[in-house]
mmCIF file as gemmi writes it, N, C-alpha and C atoms, coordinates in Angstrom:
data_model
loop_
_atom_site.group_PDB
_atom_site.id
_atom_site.type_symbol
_atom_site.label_atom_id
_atom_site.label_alt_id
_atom_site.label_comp_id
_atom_site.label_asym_id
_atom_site.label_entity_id
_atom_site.label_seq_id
_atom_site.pdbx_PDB_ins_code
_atom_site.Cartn_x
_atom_site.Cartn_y
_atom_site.Cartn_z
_atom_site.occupancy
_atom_site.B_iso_or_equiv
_atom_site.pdbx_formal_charge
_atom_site.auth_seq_id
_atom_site.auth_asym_id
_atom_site.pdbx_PDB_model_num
ATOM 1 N N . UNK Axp A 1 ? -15.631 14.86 42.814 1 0 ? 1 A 1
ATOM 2 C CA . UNK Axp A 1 ? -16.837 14.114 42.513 1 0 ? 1 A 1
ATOM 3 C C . UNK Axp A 1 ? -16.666 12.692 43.026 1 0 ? 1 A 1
ATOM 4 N N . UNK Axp A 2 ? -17.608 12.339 43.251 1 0 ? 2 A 1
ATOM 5 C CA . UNK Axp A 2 ? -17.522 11.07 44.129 1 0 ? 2 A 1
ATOM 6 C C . UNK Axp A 2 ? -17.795 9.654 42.821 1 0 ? 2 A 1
ATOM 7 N N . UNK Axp A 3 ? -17.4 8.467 43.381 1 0 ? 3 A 1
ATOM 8 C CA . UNK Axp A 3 ? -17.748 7.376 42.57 1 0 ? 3 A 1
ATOM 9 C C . UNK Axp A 3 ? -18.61 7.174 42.453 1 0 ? 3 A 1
ATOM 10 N N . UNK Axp A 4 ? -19.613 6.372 41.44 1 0 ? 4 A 1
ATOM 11 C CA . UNK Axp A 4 ? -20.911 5.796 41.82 1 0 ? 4 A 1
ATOM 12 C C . UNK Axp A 4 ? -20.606 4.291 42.867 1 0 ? 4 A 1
ATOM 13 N N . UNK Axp A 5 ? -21.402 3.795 42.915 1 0 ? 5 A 1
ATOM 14 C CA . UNK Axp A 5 ? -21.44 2.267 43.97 1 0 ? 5 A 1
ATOM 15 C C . UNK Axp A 5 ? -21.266 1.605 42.362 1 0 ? 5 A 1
ATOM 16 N N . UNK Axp A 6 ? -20.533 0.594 42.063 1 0 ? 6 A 1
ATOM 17 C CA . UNK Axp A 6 ? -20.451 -0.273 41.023 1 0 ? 6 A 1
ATOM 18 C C . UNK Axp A 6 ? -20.902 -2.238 41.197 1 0 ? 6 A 1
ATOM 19 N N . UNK Axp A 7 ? -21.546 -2.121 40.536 1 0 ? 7 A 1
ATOM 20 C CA . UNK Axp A 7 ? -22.481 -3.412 40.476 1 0 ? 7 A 1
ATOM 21 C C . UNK Axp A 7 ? -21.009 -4.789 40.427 1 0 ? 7 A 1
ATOM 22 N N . UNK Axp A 8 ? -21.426 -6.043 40.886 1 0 ? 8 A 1
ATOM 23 C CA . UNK Axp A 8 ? -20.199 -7.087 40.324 1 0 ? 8 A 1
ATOM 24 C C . UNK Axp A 8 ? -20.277 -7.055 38.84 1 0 ? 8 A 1
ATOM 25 N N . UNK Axp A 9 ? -19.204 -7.359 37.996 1 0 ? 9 A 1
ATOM 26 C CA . UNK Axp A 9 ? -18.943 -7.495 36.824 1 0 ? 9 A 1
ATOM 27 C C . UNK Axp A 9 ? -20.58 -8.488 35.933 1 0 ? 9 A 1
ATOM 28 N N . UNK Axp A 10 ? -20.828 -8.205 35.093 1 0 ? 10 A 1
ATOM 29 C CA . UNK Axp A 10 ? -21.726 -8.517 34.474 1 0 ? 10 A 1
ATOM 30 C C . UNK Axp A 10 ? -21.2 -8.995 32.904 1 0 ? 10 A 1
ATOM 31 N N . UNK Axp A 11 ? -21.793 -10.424 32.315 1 0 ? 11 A 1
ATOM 32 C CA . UNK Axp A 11 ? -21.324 -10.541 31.09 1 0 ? 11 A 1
ATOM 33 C C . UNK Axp A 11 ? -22.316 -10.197 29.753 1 0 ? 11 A 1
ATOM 34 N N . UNK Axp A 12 ? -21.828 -9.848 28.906 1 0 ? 12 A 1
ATOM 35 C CA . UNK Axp A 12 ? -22.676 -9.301 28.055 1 0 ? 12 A 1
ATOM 36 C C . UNK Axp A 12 ? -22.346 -9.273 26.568 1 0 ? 12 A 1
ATOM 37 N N . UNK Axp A 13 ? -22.637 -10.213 26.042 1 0 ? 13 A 1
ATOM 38 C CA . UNK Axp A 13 ? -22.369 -10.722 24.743 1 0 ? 13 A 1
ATOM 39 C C . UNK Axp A 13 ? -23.074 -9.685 23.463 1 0 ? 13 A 1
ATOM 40 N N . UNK Axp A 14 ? -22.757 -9.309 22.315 1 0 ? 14 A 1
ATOM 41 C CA . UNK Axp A 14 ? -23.184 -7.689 21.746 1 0 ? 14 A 1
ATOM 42 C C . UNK Axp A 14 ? -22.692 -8.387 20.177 1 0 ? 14 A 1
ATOM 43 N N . UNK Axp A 15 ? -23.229 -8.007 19.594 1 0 ? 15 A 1
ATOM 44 C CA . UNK Axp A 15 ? -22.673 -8.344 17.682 1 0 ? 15 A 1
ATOM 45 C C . UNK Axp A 15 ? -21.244 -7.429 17.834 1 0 ? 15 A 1
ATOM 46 N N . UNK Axp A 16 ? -20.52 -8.442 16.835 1 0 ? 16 A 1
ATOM 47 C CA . UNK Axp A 16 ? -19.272 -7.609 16.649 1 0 ? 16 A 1
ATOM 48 C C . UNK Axp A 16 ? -19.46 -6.66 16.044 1 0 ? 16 A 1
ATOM 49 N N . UNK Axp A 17 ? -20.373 -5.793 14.859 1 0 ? 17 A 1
ATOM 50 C CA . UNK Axp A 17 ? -20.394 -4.438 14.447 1 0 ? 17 A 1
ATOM 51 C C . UNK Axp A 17 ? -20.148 -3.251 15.538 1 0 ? 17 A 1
ATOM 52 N N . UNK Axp A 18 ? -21.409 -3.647 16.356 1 0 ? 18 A 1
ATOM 53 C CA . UNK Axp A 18 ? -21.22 -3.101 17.707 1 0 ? 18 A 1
ATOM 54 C C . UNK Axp A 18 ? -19.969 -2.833 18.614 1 0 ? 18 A 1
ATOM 55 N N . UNK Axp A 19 ? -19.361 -4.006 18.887 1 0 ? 19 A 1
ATOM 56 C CA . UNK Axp A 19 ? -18.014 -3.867 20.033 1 0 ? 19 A 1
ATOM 57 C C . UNK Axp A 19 ? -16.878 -3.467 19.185 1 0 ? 19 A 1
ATOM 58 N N . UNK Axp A 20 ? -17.127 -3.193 17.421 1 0 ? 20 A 1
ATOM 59 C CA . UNK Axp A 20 ? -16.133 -2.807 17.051 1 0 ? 20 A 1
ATOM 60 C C . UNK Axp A 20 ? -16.369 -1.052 17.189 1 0 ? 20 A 1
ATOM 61 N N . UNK Axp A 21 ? -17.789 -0.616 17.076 1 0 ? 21 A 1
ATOM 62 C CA . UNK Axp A 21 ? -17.762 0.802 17.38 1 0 ? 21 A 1
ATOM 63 C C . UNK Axp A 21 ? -17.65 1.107 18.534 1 0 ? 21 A 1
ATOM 64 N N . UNK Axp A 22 ? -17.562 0.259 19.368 1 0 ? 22 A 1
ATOM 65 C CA . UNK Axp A 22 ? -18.108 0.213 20.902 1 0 ? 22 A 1
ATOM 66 C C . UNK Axp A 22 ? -15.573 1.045 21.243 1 0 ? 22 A 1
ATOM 67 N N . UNK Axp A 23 ? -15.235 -0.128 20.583 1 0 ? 23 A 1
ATOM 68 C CA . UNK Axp A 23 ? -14.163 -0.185 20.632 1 0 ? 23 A 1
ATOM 69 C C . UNK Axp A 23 ? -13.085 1.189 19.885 1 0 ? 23 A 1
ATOM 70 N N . UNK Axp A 24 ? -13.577 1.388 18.673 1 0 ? 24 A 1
ATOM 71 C CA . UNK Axp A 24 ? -13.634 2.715 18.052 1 0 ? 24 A 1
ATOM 72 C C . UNK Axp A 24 ? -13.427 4.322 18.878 1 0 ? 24 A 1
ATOM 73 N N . UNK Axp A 25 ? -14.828 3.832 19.34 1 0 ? 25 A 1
ATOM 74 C CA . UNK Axp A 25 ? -15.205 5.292 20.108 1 0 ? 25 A 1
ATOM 75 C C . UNK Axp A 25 ? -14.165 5.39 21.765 1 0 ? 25 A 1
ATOM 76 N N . UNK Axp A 26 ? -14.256 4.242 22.024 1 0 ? 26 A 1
ATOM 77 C CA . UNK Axp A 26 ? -13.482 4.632 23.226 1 0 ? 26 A 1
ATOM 78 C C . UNK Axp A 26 ? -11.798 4.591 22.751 1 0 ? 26 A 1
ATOM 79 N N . UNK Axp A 27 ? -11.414 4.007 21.954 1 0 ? 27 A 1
ATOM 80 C CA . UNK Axp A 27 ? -9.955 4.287 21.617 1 0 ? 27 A 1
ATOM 81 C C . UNK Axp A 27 ? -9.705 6.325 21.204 1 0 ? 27 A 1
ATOM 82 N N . UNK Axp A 28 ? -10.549 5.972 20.483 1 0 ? 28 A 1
ATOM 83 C CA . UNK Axp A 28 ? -10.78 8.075 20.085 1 0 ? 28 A 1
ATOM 84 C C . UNK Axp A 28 ? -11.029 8.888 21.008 1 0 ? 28 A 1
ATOM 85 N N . UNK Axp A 29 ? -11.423 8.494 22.298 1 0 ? 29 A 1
ATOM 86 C CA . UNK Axp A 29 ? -11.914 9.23 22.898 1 0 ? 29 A 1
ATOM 87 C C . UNK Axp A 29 ? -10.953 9.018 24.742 1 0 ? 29 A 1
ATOM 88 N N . UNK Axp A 30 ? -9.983 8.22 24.525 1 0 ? 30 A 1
ATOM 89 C CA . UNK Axp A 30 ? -9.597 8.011 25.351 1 0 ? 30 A 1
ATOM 90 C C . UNK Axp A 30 ? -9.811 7.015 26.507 1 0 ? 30 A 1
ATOM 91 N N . UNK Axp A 31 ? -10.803 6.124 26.185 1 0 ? 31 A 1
ATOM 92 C CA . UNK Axp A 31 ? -11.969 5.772 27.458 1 0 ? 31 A 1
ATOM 93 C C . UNK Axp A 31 ? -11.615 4.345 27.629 1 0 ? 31 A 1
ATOM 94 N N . UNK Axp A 32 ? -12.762 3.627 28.089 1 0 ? 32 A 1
ATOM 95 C CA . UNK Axp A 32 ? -12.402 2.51 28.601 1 0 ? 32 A 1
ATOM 96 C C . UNK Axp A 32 ? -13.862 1.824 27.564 1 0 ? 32 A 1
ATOM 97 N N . UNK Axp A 33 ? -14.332 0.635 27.793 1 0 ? 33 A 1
ATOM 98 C CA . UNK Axp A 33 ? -15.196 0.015 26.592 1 0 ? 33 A 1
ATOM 99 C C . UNK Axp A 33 ? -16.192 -0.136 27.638 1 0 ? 33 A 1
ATOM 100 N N . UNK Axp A 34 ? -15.981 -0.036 28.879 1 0 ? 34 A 1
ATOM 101 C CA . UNK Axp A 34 ? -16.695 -0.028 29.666 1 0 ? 34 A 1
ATOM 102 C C . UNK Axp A 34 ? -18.025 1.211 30.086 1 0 ? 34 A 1
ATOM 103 N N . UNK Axp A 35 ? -16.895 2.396 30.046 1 0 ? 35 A 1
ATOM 104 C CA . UNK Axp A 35 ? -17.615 3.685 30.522 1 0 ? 35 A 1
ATOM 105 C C . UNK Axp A 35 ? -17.927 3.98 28.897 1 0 ? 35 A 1
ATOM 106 N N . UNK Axp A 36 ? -18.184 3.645 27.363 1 0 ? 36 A 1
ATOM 107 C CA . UNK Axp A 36 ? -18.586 3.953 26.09 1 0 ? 36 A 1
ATOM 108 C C . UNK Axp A 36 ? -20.219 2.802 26.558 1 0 ? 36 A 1
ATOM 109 N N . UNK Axp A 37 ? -20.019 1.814 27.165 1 0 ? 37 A 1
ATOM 110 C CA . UNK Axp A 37 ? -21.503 0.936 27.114 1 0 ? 37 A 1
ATOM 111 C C . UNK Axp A 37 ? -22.201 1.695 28.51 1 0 ? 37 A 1
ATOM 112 N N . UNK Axp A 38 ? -21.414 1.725 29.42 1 0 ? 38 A 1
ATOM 113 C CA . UNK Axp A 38 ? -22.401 2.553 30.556 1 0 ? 38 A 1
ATOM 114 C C . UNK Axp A 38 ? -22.752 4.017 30.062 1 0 ? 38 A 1
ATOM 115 N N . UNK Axp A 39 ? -22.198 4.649 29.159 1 0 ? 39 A 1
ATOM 116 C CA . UNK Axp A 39 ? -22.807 5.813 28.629 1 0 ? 39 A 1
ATOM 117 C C . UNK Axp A 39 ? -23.861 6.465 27.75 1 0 ? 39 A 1
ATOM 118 N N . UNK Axp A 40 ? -23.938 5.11 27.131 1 0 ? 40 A 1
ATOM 119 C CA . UNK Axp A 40 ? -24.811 4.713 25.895 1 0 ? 40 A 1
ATOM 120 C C . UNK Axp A 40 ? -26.546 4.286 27.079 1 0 ? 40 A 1
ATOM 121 N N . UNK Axp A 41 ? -26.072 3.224 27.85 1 0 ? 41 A 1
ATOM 122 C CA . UNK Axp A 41 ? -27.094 2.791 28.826 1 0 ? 41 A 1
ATOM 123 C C . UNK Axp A 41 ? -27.806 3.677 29.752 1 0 ? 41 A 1
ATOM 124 N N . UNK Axp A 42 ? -27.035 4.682 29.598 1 0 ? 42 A 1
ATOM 125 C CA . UNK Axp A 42 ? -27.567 6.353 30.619 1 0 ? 42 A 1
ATOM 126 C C . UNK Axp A 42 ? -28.489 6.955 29.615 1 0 ? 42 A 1
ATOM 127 N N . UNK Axp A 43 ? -27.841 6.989 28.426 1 0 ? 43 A 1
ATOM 128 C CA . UNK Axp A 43 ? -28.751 7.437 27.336 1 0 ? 43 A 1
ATOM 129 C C . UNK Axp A 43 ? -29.843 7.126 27.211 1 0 ? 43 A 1
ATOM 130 N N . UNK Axp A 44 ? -30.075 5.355 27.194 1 0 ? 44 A 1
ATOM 131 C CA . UNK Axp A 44 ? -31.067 4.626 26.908 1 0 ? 44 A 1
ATOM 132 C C . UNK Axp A 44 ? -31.771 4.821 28.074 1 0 ? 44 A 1
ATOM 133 N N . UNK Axp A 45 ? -31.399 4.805 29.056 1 0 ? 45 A 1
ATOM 134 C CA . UNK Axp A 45 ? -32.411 4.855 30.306 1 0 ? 45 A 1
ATOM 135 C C . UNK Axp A 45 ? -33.193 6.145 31.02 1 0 ? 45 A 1
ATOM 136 N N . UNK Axp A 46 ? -32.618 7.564 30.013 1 0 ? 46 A 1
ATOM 137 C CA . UNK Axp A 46 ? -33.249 8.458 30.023 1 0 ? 46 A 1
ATOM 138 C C . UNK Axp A 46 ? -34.014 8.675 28.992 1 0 ? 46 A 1
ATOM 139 N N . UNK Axp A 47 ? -33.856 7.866 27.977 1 0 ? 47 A 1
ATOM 140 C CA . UNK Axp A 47 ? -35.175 8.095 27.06 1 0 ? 47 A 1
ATOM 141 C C . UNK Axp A 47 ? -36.313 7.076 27.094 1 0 ? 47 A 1
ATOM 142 N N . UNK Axp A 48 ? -36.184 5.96 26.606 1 0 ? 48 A 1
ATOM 143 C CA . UNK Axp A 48 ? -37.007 4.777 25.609 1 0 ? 48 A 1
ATOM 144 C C . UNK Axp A 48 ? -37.011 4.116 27.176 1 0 ? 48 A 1
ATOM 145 N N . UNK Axp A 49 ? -36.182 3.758 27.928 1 0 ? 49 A 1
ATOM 146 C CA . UNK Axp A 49 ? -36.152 3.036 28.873 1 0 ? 49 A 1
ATOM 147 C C . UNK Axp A 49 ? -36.941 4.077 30.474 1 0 ? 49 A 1
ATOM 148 N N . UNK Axp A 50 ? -36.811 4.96 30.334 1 0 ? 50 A 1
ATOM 149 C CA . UNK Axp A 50 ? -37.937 6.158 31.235 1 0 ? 50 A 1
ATOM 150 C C . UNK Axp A 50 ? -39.044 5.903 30.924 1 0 ? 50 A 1
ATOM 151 N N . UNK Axp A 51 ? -39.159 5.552 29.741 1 0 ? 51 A 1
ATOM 152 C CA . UNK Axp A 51 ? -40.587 5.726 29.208 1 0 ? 51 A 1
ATOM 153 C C . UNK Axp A 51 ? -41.417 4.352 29.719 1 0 ? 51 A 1
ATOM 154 N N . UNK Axp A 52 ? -40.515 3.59 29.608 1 0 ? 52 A 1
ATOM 155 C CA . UNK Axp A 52 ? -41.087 2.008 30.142 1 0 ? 52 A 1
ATOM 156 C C . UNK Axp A 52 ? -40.873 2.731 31.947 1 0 ? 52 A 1
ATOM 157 N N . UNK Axp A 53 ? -40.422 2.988 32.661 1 0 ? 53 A 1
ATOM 158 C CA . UNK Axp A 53 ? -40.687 2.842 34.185 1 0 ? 53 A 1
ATOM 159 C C . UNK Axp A 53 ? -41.429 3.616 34.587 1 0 ? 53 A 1
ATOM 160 N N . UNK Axp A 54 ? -42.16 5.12 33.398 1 0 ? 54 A 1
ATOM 161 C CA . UNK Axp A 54 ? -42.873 5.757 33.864 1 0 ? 54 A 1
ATOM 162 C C . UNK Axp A 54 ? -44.188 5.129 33.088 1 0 ? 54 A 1
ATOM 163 N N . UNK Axp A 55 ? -44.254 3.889 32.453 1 0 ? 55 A 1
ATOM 164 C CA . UNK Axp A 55 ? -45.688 3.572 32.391 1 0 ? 55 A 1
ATOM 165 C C . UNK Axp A 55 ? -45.816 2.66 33.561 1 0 ? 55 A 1
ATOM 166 N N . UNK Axp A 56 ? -44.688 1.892 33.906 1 0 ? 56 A 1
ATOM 167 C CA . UNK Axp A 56 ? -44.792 0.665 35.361 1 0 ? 56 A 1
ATOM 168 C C . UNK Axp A 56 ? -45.453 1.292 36.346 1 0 ? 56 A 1
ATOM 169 N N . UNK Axp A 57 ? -44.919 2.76 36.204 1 0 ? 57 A 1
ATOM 170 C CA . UNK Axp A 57 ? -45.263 3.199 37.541 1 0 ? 57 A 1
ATOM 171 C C . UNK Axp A 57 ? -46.576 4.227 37.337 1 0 ? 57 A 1
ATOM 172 N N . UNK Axp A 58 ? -47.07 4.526 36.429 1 0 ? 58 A 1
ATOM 173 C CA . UNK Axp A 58 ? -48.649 4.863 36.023 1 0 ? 58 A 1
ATOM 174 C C . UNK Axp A 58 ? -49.504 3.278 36.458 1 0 ? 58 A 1
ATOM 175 N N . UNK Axp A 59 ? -48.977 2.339 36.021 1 0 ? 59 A 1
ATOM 176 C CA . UNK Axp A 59 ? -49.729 1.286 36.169 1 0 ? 59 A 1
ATOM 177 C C . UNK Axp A 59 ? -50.187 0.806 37.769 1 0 ? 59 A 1
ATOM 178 N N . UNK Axp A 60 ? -48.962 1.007 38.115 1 0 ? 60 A 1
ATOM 179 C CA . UNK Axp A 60 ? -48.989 0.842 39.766 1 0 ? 60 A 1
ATOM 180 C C . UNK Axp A 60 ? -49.935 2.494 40.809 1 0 ? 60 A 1
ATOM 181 N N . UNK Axp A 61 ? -49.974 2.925 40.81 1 0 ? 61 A 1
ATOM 182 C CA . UNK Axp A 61 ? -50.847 4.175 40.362 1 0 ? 61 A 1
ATOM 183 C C . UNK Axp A 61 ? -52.076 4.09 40.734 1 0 ? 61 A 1
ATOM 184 N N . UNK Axp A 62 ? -52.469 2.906 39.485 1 0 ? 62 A 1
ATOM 185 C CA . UNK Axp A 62 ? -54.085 2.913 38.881 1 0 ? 62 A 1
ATOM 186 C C . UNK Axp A 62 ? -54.373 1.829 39.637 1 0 ? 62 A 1
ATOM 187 N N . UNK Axp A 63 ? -53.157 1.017 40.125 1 0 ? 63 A 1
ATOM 188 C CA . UNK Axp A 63 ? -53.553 -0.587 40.953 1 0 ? 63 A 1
ATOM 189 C C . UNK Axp A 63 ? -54.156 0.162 42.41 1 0 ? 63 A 1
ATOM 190 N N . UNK Axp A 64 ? -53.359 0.951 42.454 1 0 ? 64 A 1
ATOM 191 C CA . UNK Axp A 64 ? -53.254 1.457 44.182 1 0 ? 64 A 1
ATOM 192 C C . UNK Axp A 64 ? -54.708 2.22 43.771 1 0 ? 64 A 1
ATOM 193 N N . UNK Axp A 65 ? -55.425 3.128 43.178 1 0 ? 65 A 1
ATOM 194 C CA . UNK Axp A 65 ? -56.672 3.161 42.813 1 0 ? 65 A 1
ATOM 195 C C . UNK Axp A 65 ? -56.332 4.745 42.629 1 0 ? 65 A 1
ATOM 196 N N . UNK Axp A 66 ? -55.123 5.274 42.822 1 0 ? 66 A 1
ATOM 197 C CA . UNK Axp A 66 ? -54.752 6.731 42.839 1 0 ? 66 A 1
ATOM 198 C C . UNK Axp A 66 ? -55.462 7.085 41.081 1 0 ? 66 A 1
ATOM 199 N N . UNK Axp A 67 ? -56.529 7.344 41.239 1 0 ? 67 A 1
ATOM 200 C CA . UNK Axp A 67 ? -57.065 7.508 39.551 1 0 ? 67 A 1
ATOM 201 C C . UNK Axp A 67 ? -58.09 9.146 39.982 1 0 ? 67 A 1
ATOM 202 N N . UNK Axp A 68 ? -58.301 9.256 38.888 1 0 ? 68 A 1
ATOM 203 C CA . UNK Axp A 68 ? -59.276 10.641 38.452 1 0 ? 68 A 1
ATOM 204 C C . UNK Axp A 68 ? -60.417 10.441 37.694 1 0 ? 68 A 1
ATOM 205 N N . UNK Axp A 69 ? -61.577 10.682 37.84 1 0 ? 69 A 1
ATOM 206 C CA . UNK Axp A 69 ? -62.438 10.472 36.766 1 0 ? 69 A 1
ATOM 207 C C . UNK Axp A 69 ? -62.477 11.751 35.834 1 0 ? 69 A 1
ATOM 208 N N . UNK Axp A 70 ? -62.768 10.993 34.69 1 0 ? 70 A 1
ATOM 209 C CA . UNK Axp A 70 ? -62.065 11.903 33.213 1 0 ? 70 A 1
ATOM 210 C C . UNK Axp A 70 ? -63.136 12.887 33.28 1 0 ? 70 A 1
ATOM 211 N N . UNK Axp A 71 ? -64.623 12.936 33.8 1 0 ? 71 A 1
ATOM 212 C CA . UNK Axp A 71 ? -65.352 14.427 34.104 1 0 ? 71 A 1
ATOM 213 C C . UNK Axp A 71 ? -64.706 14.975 34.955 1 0 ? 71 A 1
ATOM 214 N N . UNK Axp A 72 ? -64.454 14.996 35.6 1 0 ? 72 A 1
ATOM 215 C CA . UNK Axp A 72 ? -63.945 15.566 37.243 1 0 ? 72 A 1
ATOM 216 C C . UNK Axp A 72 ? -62.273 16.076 36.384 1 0 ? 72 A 1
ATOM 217 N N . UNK Axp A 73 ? -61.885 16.005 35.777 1 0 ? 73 A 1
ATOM 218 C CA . UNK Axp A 73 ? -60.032 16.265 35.384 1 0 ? 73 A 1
ATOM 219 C C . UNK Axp A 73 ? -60.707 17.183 34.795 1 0 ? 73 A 1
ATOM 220 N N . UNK Axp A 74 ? -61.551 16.983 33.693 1 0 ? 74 A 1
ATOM 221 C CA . UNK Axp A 74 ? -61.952 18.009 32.255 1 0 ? 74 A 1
ATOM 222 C C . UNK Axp A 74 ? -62.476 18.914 33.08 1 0 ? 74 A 1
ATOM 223 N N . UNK Axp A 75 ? -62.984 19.253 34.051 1 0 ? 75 A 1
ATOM 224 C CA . UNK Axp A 75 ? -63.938 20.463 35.131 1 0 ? 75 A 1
ATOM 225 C C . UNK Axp A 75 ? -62.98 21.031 35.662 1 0 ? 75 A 1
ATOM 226 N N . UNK Axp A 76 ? -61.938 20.608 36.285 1 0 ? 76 A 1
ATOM 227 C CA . UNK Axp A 76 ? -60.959 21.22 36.844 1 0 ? 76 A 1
ATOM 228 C C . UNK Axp A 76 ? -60.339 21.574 36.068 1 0 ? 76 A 1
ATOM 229 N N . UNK Axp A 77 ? -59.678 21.384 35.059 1 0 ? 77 A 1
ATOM 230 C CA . UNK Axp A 77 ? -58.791 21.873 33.78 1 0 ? 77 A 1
ATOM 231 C C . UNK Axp A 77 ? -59.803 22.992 33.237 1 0 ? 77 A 1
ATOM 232 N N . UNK Axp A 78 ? -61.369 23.258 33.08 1 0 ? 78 A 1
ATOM 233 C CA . UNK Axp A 78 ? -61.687 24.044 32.481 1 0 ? 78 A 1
ATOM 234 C C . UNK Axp A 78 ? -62.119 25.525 33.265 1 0 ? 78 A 1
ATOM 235 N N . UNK Axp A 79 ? -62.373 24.865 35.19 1 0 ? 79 A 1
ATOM 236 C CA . UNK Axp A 79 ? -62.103 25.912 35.955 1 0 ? 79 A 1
ATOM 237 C C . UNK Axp A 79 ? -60.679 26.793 36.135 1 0 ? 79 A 1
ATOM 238 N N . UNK Axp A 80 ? -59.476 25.771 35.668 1 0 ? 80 A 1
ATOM 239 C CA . UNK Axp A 80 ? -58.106 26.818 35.954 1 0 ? 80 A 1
ATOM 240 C C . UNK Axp A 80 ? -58.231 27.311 34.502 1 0 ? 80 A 1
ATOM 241 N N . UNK Axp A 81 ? -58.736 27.125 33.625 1 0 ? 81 A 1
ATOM 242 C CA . UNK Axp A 81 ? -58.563 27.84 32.012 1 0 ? 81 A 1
ATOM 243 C C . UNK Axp A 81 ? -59.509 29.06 32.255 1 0 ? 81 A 1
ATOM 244 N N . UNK Axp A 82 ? -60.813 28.728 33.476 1 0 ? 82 A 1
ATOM 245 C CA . UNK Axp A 82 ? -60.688 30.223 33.552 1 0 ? 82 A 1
ATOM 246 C C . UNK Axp A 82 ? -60.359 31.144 34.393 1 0 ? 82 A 1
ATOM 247 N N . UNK Axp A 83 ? -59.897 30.535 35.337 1 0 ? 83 A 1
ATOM 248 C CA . UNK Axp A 83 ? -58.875 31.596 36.433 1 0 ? 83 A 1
ATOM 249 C C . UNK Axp A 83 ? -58.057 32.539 35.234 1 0 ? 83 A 1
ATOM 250 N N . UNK Axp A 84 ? -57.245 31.449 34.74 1 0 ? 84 A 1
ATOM 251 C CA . UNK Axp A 84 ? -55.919 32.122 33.845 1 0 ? 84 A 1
ATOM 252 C C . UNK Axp A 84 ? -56.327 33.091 32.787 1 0 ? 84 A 1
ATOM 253 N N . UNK Axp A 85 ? -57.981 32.902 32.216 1 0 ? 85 A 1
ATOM 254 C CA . UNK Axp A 85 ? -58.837 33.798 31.654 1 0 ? 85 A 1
ATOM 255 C C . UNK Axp A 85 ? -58.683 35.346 32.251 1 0 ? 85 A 1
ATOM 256 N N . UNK Axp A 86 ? -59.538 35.007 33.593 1 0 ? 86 A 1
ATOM 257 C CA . UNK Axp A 86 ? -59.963 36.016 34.459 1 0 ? 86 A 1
ATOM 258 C C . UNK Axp A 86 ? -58.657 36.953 34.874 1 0 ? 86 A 1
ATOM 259 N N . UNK Axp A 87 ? -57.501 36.018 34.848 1 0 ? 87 A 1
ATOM 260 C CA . UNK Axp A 87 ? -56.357 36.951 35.524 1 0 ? 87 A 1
ATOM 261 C C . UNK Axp A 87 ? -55.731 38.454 34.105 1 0 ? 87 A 1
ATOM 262 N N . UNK Axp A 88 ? -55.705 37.511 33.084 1 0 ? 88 A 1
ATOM 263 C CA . UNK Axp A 88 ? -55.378 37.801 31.841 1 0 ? 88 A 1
ATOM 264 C C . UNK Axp A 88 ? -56.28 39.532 31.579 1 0 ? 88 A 1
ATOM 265 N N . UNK Axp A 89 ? -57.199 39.248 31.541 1 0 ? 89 A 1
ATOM 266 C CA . UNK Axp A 89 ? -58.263 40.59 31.825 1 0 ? 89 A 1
ATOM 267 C C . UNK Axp A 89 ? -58.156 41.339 32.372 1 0 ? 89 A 1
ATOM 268 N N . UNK Axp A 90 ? -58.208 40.803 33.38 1 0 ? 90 A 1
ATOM 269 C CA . UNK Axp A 90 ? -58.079 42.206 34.945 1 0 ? 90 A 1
ATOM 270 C C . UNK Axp A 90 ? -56.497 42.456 34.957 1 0 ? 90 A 1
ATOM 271 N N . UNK Axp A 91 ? -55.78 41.744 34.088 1 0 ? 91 A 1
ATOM 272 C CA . UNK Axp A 91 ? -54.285 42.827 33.831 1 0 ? 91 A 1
ATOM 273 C C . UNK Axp A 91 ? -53.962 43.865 32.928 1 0 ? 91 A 1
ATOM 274 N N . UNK Axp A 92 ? -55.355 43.382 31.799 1 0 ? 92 A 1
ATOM 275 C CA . UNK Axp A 92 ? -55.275 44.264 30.597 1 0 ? 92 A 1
ATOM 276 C C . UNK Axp A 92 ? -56.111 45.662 30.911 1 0 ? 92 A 1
């Protein structure tokens, strides 16, 4: 497996509750305090933090004018509800 590309060192000041679990978990686990905060940050950036770049990028989207009008979505959504109708039938 290959490395990732690693950013220059970054400082990052955290409550001590924190860097003491921070410190905890990677002693138990073998690790470094480094790869316990970049693991946690993978976490965060596939949930709560996705969620923020997939509204940036809905927003950017709607700038660029890439939009739908909400009759025109509801017509098409109610023409494939009845394809999937029609197919459903003619299998039974």
């Amino acid at each position: 497996m290959t490395k990732p590309v690693l950013s220059d060192p970054i400082a990052l000041r955290i409550p001590e509750d924190m860097l003491k679990d921070i410190e905890t978990i990677a002693k138990a686990t073998d690790r470094s305090r480094s790869w316990v905060i970049v693991r946690a940050l993978k976490y965060y950036l596939m949930e709560e933090g996705n969620d923020v770049l997939q509204t940036l990028a809905a927003q950017e989207e709607v700038r660029q004018g890439n939009v739908m009008d909400m009759d025109d979505f509801l017509a098409e959504l109610e023409a494939e509800d009845r394809i999937e109708h029609t197919k459903r039938d003619d299998a039974a």
